[in-house]
C-alpha positions, 0 to 999 in steps of 0.5 A, spaced: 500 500 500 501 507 498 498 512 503 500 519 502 500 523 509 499 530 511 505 531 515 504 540 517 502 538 524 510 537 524 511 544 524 510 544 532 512 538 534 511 539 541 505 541 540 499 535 541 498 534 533 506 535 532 506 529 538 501 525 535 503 525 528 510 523 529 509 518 535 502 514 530 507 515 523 512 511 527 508 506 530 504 505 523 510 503 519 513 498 524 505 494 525 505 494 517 513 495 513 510 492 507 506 499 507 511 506 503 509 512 507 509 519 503 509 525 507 508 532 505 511 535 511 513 544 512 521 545 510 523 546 517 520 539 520 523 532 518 522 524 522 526 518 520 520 513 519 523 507 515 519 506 509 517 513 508 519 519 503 519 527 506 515 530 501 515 538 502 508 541 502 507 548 497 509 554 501 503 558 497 498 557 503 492 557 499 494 556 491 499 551 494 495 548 500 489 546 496 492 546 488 498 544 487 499 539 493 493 535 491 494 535 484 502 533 487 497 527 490 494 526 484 500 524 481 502 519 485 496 515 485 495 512 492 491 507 495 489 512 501 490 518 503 491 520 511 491 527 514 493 526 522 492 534 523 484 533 521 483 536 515 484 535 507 486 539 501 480 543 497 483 539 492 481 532 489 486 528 493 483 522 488 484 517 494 479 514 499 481 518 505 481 518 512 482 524 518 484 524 525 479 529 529 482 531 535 477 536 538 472 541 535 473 546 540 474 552 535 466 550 533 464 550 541 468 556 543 471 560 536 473 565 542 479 560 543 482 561 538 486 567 534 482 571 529 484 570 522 481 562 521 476 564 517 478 559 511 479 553 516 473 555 521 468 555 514 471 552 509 477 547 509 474 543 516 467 542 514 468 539 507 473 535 510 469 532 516 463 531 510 468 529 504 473 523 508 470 516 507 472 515 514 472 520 520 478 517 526 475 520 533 481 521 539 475 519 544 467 518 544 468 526 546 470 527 539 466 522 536 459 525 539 461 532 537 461 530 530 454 527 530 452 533 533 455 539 530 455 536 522 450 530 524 456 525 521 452 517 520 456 515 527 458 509 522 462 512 519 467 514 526 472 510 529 474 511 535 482 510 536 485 514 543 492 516 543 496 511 544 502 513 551 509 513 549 513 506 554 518 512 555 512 513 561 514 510 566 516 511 574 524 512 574 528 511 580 531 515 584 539 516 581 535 518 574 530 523 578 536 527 582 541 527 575 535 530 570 533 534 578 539 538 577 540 538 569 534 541 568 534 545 574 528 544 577 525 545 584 524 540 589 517 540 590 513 543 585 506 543 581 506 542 574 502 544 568 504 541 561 501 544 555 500 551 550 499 557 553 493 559 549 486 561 552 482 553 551 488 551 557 485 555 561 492 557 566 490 563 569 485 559 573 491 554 575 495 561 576 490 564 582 489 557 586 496 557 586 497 564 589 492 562 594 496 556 596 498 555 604 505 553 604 505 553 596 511 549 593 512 551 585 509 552 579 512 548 573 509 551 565 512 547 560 508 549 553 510 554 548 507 560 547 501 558 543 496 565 541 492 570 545 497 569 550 499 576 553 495 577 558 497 571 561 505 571 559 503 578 563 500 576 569 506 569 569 511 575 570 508 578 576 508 572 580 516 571 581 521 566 580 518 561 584 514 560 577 518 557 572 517 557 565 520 552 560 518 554 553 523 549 549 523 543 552 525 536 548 519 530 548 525 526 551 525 530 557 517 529 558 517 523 562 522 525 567 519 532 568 513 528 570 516 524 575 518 530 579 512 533 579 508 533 586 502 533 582 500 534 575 495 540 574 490 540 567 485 546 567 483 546 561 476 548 559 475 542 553 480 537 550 478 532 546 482 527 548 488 530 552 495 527 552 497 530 560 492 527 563 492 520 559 499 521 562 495 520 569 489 518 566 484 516 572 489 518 578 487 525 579 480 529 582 475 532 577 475 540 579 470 545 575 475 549 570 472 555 574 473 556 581 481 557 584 479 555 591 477 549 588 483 548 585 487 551 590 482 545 596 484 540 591 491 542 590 493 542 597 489 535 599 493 532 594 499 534 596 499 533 604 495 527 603 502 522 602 496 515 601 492 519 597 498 521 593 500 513 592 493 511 590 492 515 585 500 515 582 498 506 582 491 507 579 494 512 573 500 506 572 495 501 571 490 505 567 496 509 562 498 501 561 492 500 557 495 505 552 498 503 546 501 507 540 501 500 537 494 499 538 493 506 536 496 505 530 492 498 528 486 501 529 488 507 525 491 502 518 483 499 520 480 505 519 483 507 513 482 498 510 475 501 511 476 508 508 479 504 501 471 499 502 467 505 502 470 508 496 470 502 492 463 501 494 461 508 492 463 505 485 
């Protein structure tokens, strides 16, 4: 099989569909090797995947984005085409197609988001969602959205979760202390992993924090995503106990969360979530809205050493039942099933 891959989300790797893209890539060639991957992808972004070709994406953003690169696909005849960052060229691809709908949160809350979307909101989405032959939903949160937002017949969703990488996984105290101090990292300290954009909702984590007894620091790993200078303010107000890593390698993810006392995830709406996967079922559910609740459930967490234990053992167990290679089985099904739909169109 040929399958062709929008790799634009590889643009930002460390962010969620950058992630994604390179970790179910990697995954999907090793489940099928007999499979070649063609992958148009930004200038600046590259991934060695085996059995796959680099393409480079136009750089005309319209004309380029929904003219020529899928005349460009055209050309090479695919069996499939498959677009992890959610969308499809206006373009014929002249393939079946499968995407990947990670949240429909700029539909929920267009307020989230930058200005200047207009194309992507109105246009290049919808047609997307209505055109692909198989729509790959990150969780039943996605998978509902779709219904209920486009009215999607639900037989044409798949549900496939991210998977966790086996990166993830308690470290001993030798490794803790050597990243502790490589990193420069405080000793006690709550984290927070994600853009810093207005859906991830910081500032609510921000005034619990500053209402905390006994309060230990505050770790941001996240780029600067978009509305983000209200927020970039208020951060640069509140002192050197707020450490902000903009820039860190995905490789040193898993250690920054064995350090942390407690992972804190405020966000008004996800449609999956990677950080809490990370500790999925081993955390307290507090209302996006209210910082004493946050600041009640940070601070019990916190002295509560058993409660603490259970709920790290209970996320090991639960995290375990992810996998980025059945993520990526699931996804070669969805995209078989895509090739049948086509086909019977016929």
């Amino acid at each position: 099989m040929r399958l062709v891959v929008d790799g634009s989300g590889l643009e930002r790797p460390r962010a969620g569909v950058g992630v994604y893209t390179s970790q179910i890539l990697r995954a999907m060639s090793v489940d099928r090797p007999d499979c070649r991957l063609e992958v148009f992808g930004p200038r600046r972004a590259w991934m060695h995947v085996p059995n796959t070709t680099y393409r480079l994406l136009p750089r005309a953003r319209f004309f380029g984005r929904h003219v020529q690169w899928p005349a460009a696909i055209r050309k090479l005849r695919p069996d499939a085409y498959f677009g992890p960052a959610g969308s499809m060229p206006l373009g014929d691809v002249g393939s079946p197609a499968a995407i990947t709908i990670h949240d429909l949160a700029i539909f929920r809350n267009p307020k989230w988001f930058p200005r200047g979307q207009p194309l992507s909101r109105r246009l290049v989405v919808p047609r997307s969602v209505l055109r692909a032959d198989v729509l790959v939903a990150v969780s039943e949160s996605t998978a509902r959205d779709l219904v209920e937002l486009f009215g999607i017949d639900r037989g044409r969703i798949q549900v496939v979760p991210h998977g966790v990488s086996a990166k993830f996984h308690p470290m001993s105290a030798e490794e803790r202390a050597e990243a502790r101090a490589r990193l420069r990292l405080p000793e006690r300290f709550i984290l927070f992993v994600g853009t810093v954009e207005p859906r991830k909702n910081l500032d609510t984590l921000l005034d619990a924090w500053v209402l905390m007894r006994d309060r230990p620091d505050l770790v941001v790993v996240g780029s600067w995503g978009w509305r983000y200078e209200a927020i970039k303010e208020k951060m640069q107000r509140l002192g050197p106990r707020l450490h902000q890593l903009d820039s860190v390698d995905l490789d040193e993810l898993p250690v920054i969360y064995n350090l942390a006392r407690v992972l804190a995830h405020p966000a008004w709406y996800e449609g999956f979530g990677l950080p809490p996967l990370v500790v999925a079922d081993a955390g307290v559910v507090v209302p996006a809205d209210e910082p004493e609740a946050w600041r009640k459930a940070l601070e019990q967490v916190i002295a509560d050493t058993d409660m603490a234990a259970d709920l790290r053992h209970r996320g090991i167990l639960r995290a375990a039942q992810f996998s980025w290679e059945r993520a990526a089985q699931l996804t070669w099904r969805a995209i078989d099933e895509a090739i049948t739909r086509s086909t019977l169109r016929r």
